[in-house]
C-alpha positions as CSV (number, residue, x, y, z in Angstrom):
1,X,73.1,68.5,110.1
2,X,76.6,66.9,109.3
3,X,79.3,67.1,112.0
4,X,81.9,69.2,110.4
5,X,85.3,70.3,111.7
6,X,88.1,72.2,111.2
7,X,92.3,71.4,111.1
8,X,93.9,74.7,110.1
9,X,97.6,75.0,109.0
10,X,99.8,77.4,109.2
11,X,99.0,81.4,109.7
12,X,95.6,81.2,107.1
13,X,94.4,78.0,108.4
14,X,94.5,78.7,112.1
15,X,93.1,82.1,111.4
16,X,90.1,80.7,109.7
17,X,89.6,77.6,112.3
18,X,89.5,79.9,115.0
19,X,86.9,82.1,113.2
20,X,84.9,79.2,112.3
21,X,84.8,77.9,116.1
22,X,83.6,81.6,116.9
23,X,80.6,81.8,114.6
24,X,79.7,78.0,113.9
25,X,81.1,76.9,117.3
26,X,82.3,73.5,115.4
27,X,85.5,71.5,116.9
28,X,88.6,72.7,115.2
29,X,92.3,72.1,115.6
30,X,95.2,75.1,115.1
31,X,98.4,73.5,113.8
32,X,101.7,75.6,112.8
33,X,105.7,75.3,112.6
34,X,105.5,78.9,114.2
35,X,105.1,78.5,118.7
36,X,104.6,82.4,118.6
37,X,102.3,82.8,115.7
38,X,100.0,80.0,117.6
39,X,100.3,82.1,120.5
40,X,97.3,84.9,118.6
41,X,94.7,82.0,118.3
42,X,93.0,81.5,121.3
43,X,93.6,79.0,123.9
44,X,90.2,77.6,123.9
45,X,91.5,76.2,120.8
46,X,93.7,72.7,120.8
47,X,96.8,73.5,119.1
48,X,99.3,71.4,117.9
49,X,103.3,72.3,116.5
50,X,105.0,70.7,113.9
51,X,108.4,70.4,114.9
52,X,112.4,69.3,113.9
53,X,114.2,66.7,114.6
54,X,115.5,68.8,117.6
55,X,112.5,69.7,118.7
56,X,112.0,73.5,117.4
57,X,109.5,75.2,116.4
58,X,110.7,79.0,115.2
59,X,108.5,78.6,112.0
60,X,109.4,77.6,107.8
61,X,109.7,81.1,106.5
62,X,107.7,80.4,103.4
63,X,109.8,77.5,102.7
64,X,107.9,74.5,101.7
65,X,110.6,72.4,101.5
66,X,111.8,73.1,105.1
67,X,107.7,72.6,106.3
68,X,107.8,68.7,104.6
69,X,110.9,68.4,106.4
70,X,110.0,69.3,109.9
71,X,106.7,67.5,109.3
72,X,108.3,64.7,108.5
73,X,110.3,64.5,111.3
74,X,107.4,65.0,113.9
75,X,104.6,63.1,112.1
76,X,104.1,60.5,114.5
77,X,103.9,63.2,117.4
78,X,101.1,64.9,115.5
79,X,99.2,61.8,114.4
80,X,98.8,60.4,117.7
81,X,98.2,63.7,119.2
82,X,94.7,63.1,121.2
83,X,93.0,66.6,120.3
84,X,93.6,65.9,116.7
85,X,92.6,62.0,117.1
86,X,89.3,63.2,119.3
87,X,88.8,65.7,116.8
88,X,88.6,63.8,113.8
89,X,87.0,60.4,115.3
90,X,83.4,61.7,115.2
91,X,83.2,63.8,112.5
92,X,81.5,63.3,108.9
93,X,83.5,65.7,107.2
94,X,87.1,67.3,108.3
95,X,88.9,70.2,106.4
96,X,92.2,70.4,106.0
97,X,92.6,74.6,105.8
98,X,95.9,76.3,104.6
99,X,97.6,79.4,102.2
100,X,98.8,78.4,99.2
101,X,101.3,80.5,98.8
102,X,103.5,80.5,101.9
103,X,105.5,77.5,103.8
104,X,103.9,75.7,106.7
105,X,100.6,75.2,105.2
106,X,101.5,75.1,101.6
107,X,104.4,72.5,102.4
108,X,102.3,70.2,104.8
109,X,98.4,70.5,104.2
110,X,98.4,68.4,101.0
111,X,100.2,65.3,103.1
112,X,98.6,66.1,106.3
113,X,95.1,65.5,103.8
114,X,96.6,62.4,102.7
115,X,97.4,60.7,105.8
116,X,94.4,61.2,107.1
117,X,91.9,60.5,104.6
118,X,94.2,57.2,104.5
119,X,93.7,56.8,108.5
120,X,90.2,57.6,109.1
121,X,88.6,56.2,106.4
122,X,84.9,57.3,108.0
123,X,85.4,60.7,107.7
124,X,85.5,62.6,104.7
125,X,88.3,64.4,103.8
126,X,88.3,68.3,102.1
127,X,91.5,70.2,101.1
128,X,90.7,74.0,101.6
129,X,94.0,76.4,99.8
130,X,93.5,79.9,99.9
131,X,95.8,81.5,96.3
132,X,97.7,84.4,96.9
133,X,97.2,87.9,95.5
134,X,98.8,88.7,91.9
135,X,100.8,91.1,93.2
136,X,102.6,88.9,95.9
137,X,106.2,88.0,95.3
138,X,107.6,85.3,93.5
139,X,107.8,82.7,96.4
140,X,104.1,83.1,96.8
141,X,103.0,82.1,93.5
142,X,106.0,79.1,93.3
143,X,104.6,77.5,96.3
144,X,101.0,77.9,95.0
145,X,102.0,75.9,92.1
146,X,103.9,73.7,93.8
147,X,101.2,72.9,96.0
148,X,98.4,72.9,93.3
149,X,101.1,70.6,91.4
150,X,101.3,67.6,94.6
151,X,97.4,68.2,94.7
152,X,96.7,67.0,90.8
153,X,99.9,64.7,91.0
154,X,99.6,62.8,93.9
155,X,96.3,63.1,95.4
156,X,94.7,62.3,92.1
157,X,91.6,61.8,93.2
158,X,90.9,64.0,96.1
159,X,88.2,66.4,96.9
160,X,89.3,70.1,97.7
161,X,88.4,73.6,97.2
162,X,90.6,76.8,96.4
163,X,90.0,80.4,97.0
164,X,91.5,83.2,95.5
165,X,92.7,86.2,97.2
166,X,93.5,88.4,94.5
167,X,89.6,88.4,93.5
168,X,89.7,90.9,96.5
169,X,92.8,92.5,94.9
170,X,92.8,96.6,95.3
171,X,91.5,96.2,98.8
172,X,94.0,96.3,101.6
173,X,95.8,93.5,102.9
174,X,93.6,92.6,106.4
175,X,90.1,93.4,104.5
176,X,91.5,90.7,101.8
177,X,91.7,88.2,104.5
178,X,88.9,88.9,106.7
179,X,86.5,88.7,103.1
180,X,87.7,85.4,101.7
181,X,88.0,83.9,105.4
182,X,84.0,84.5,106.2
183,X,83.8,83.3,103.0
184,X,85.5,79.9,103.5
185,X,83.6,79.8,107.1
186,X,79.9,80.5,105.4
187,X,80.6,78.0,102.4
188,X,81.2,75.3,105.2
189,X,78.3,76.3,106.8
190,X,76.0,75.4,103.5
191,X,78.3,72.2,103.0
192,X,77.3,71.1,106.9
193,X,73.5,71.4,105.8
194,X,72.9,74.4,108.2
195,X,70.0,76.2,105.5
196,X,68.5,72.6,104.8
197,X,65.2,72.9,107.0
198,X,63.0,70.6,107.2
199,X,60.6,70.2,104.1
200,X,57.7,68.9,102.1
201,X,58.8,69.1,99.2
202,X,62.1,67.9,97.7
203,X,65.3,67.5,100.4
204,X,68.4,67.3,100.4
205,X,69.3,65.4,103.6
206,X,72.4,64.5,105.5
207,X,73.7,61.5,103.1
208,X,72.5,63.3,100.3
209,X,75.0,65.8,101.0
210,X,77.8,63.4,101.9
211,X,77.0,62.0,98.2
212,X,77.2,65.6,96.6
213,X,80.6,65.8,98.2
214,X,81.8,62.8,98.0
215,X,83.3,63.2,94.0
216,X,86.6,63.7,93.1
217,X,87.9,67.4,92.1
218,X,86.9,71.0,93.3
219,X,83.7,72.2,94.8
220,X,82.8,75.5,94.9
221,X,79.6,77.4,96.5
222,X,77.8,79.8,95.1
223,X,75.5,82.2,98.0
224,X,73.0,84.3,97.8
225,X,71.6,85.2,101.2
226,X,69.2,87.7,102.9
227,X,67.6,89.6,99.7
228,X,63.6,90.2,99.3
229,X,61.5,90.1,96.6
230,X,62.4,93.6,95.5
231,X,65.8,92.9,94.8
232,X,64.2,90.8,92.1
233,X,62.7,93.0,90.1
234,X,65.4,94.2,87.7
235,X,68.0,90.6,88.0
236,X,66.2,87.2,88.5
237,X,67.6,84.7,90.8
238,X,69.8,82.9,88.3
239,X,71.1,86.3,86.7
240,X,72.2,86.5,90.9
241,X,73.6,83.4,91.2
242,X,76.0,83.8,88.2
243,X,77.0,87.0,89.2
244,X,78.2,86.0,92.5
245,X,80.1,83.0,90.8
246,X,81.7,85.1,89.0
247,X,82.7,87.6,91.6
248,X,83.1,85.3,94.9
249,X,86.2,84.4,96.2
250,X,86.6,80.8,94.6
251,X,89.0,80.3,92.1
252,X,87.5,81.0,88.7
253,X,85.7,78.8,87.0
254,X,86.7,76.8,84.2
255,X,85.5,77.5,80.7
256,X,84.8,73.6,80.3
257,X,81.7,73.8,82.0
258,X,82.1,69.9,83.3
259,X,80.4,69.3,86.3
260,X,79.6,65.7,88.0
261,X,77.1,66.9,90.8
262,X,74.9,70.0,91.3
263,X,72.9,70.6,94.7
264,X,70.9,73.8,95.4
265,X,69.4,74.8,98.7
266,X,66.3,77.7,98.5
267,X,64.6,79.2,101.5
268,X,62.7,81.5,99.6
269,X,59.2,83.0,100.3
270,X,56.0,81.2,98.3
271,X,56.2,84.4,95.8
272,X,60.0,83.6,95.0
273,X,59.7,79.9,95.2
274,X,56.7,80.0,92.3
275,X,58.7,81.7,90.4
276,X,62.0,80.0,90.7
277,X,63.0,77.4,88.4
278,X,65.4,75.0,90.8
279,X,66.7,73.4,87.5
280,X,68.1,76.5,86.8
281,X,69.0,76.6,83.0
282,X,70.5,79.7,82.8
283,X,73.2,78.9,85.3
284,X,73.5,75.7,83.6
285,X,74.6,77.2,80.5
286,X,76.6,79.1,81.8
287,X,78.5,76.5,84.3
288,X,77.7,73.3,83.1
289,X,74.8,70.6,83.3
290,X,75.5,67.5,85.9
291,X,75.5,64.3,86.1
292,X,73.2,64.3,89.3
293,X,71.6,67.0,90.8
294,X,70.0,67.7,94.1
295,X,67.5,70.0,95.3
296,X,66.3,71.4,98.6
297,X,63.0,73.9,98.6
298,X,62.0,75.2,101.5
299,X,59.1,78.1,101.7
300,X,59.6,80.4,104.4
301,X,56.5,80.3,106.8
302,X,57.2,84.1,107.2
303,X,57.6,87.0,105.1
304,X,60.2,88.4,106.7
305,X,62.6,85.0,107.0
306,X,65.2,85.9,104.7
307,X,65.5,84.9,101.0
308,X,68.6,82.5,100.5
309,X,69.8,80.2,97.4
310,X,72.6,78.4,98.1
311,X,74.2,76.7,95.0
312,X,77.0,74.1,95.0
313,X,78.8,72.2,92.4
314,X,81.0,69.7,92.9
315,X,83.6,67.5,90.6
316,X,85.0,69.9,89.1
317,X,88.2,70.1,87.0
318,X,91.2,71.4,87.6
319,X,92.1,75.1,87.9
320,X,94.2,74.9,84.5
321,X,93.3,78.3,83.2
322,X,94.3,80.1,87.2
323,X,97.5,77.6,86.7
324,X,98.1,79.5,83.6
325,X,98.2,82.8,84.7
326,X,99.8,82.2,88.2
327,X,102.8,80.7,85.4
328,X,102.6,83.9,83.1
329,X,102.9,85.8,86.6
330,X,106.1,83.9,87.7
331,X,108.0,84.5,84.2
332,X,106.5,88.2,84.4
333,X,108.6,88.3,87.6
334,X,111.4,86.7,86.3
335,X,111.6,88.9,83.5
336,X,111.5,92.1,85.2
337,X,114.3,90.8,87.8
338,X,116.5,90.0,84.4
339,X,116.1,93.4,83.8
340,X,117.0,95.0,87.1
341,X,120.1,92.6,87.0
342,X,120.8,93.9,83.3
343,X,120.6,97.8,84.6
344,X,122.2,97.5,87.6
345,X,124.1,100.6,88.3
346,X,126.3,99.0,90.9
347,X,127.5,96.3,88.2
348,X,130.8,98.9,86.8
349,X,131.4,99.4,90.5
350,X,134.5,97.7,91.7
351,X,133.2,96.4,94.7
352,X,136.1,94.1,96.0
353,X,138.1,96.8,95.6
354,X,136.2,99.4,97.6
355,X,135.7,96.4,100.2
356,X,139.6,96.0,100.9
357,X,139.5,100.1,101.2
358,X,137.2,99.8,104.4
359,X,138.2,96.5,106.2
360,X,139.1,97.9,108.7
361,X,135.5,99.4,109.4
362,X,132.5,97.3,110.8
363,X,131.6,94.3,108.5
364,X,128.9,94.9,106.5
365,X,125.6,92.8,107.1
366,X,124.8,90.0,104.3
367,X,121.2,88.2,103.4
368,X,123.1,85.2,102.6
369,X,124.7,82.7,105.4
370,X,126.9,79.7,104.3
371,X,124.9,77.8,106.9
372,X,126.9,74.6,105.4
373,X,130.0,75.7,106.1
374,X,129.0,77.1,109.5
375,X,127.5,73.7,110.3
376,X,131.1,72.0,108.8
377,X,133.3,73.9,111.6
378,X,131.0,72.4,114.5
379,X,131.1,69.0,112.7
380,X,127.4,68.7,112.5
């Protein structure tokens, strides 16, 4: 089994580094611009702040560019911090866990990824964004495309996954995140080799999986776990499979059906695995055909061991057709704020006028500072 672990960033990275330390008890790291939003992950967990040049931490308020700021100004602290140096040292594969959508993690998981697939060459490096929800607010879907922008830009030819909240969308907010978090943990679970059991027949073994992995572009995991024979009686096991990559909480596929590496894992009963074709042409056509593919069979020696197909394809291209409609989203946004501005019932009001009228009453409250002129009259 490959010796996975965890650096989380920001709110949805630490949330989902200290779920997968609970159920796959694998080292993991919590790292965040917020001190009180690190204070809800446990202490069991080694944490680790990004920081200013003076040495706060009150968080980056969905900004990105504030996040690259304060990382770059504590860098060096966090890349010589010893729990995220003992972390990575040992491990086969690290992932680098954040939102898309809001500041810390957006801002500083792409260049957290880079510097340290650039300093520890050994272990592999995987770039885990979570996409926000459709229905989120314009700063959400900005950042995503900012970061999804530095991810095709300047890490060319990295290896990274993206999951989509707003294939959850009707469900409430916390169900949302508690779906497509299990869902990043158990995905990380296949990718470790946990479901590859020892075998006669074909294997897919621990370097085998680091070569799946190890191609440039997205990978996504398609599982299937726990069903019986039944269940196969009106949808066969491919029928499954691209039903659940069409519905799991991965980004969408693309319609290009390019694909550089293919590797499926079945634990299935000898009933199931007679009848299963592992070259799976139906999900080909629908997904793609490789370049290489690799297989793992496994029979169960007991009826009642559950039935599991794990599929996973890696090399994919980029999101282009999500990209697409995150862009249609932001100008759906912008037109609809052009239109509040434009029917504005407070634009014939004379405010300055009415203003002078009640001076002498309390100020009213503003959601706009001059933070440059305040800094100017302290000379800072």
């Amino acid at each position: 089994m490959l010796k996975v672990g965890i650096i989380g960033i920001g709110n949805t990275g630490n949330q989902i580094a200290a779920l997968a330390k609970t159920k796959l008890n694998i080292d993991v790291v919590a790292i965040n611009s917020s001190e009180k939003d690190l204070e809800t992950i446990d202490n069991s967990i080694p944490k680790a702040l990004i920081k200013d040049k003076e040495g706060l931490c009150h968080g980056a308020g969905k900004d990105r560019a504030l996040a690259k700021k304060m990382l770059k100004d504590s860098v060096m602290e966090l890349i010589q911090d010893k729990n995220i140096i003992e972390l990575i040292k040992p491990l086969d594969v690290v992932f680098i866990v954040s939102s898309t959508g809001g500041g810390t993690g957006s801002g500083t998981a792409p260049i957290l990824a880079n510097i340290i697939s650039e300093t520890f060459k050994d272990t592999k490096t995987i770039l885990v964004g979570v996409l926000p929800v459709n229905s989120e607010a314009l700063s959400a879907h900005v950042n995503t495309l900012q970061y999804l922008d530095e991810l095709y830009r300047a890490l060319p030819d990295a290896t990274y996954m993206l999951y989509d909240n707003d294939k959850h969308a009707g469900e409430p907010s916390y169900q949302i995140m508690e779906n497509v978090n299990e869902e990043v943990v158990s995905d990380i679970d296949v990718i470790r080799c946990n479901y590859n059991y020892t075998t006669k027949f074909d294997s897919i073994d621990d370097k085998d999986m680091m070569r799946l992995i190890s191609f440039s572009g997205r990978i996504m995991v398609s599982r299937l776990e726990g069903f019986q024979e039944k269940d196969c009686d009106n949808q066969t096991i491919e029928e499954m499979l691209i039903s659940n990559i069409k519905r799991n909480s991965h980004v969408e596929a693309q319609r290009d059906k390019k694909v550089m590496a293919t590797g499926i894992i079945t634990n299935l009963s000898k009933v199931l695995t007679e009848e299963f074709d592992n070259h799976i042409p139906k999900v080909r056509e629908f997904s793609g055909t490789p370049v290489h593919e690799f297989n793992h069979i496994y029979v169960n020696e007991d009826r009642k061991q559950p039935n599991n197909v794990f599929y996973i394809m890696s090399g994919l291209t980029p999101v282009n057709d999500k990209i697409n409609k995150i862009s249609d989203r932001v100008d759906e946004i912008k037109e609809k704020q052009k239109i509040l501005e434009e029917e504005n019932s407070l634009s014939g009001v004379d405010l300055q006028s009415l203003s002078a009228d009640i001076a002498d009453e309390e100020a009213s409250s503003s959601t706009q500072v001059d933070l440059k002129n305040i800094f100017n009259k302290f000379d800072i």
